[in-house]
C-alpha positions in Angstrom: 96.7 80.0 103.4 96.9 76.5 101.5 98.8 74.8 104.2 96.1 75.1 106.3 93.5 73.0 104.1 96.0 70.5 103.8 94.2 67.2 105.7 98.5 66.2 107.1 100.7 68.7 107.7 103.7 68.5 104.8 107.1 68.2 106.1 109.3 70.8 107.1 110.4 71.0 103.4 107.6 71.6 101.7 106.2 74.2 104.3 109.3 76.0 103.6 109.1 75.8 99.7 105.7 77.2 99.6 105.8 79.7 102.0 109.1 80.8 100.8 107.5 81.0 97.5 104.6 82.8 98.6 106.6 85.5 100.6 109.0 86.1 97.5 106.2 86.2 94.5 106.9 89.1 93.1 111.0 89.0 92.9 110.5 84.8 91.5 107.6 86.1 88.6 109.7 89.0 87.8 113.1 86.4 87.2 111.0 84.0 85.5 109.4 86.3 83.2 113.1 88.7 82.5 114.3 85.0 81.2 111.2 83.8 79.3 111.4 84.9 75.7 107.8 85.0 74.8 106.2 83.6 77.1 104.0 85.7 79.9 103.6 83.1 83.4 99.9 83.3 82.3 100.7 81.7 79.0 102.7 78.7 80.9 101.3 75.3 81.8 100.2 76.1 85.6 102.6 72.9 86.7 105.1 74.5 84.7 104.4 77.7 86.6 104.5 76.3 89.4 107.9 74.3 89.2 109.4 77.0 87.8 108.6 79.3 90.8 110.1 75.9 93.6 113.4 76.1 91.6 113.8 80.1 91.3 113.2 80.1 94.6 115.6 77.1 95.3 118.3 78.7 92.8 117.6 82.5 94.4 116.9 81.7 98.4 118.2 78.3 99.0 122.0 78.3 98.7 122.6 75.2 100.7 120.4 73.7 98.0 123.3 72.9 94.7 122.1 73.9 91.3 122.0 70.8 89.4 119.6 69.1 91.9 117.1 72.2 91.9 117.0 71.9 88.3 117.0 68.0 88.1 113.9 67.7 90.5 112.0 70.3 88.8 112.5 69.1 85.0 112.3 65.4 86.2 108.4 66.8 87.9 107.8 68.7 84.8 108.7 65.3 82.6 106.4 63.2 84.8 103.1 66.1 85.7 103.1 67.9 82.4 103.3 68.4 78.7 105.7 66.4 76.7 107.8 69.2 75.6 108.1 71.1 79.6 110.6 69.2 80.6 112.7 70.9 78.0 110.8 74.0 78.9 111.9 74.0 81.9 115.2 72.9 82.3 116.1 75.4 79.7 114.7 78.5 81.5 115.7 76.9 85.0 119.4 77.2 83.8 119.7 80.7 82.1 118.2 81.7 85.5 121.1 79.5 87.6 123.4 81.2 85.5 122.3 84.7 86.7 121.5 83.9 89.8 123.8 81.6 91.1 127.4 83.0 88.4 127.5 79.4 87.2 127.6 79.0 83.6 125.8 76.3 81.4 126.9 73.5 80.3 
């Protein structure tokens, strides 16, 4: 598993992002791509791919974690780690899935 590479174990919250990611794969691709008008995951920018799985996950299996900041964190990483237009990317795609997954609506 990639934790186990890792030279210093993450924290606690990090372990459980990626192996709640990694145990919910198939249900967090099949989200993303039901909500990604023309795009296929392959077709994404992998840090975009990535980010977007940590917040369906977040938005899907985390309730304790509030919408706005799993959508904040992830389009604030995307802004910083990616192309210039993925923050947009993914705050837009990261709310029509809140919105489904969570009953809130956008704003």
């Amino acid at each position: 598993m990639l934790l186990d590479g890792l030279p210093v174990p993450p924290d606690d919250y990090a372990q459980g992002l990626v192996l709640g990611v990694d145990a919910h794969m198939e249900a967090i691709d099949a989200i993303i791509a039901k909500f990604s008008e023309h795009w296929s995951l392959e077709r994404m920018p992998v840090v975009d791919r990535a980010l977007l799985r940590i917040g369906t996950y977040e938005l899907g299996w985390c309730p304790d974690v509030p919408t706005p900041v799993a959508i904040t964190e992830a389009v604030e990483l995307a802004k910083q780690y990616s192309t210039k237009d993925s923050g947009r990317f993914v705050n837009g795609l990261l709310s029509r899935i809140a919105a489904e997954l969570r009953d809130v609506t956008e704003s």
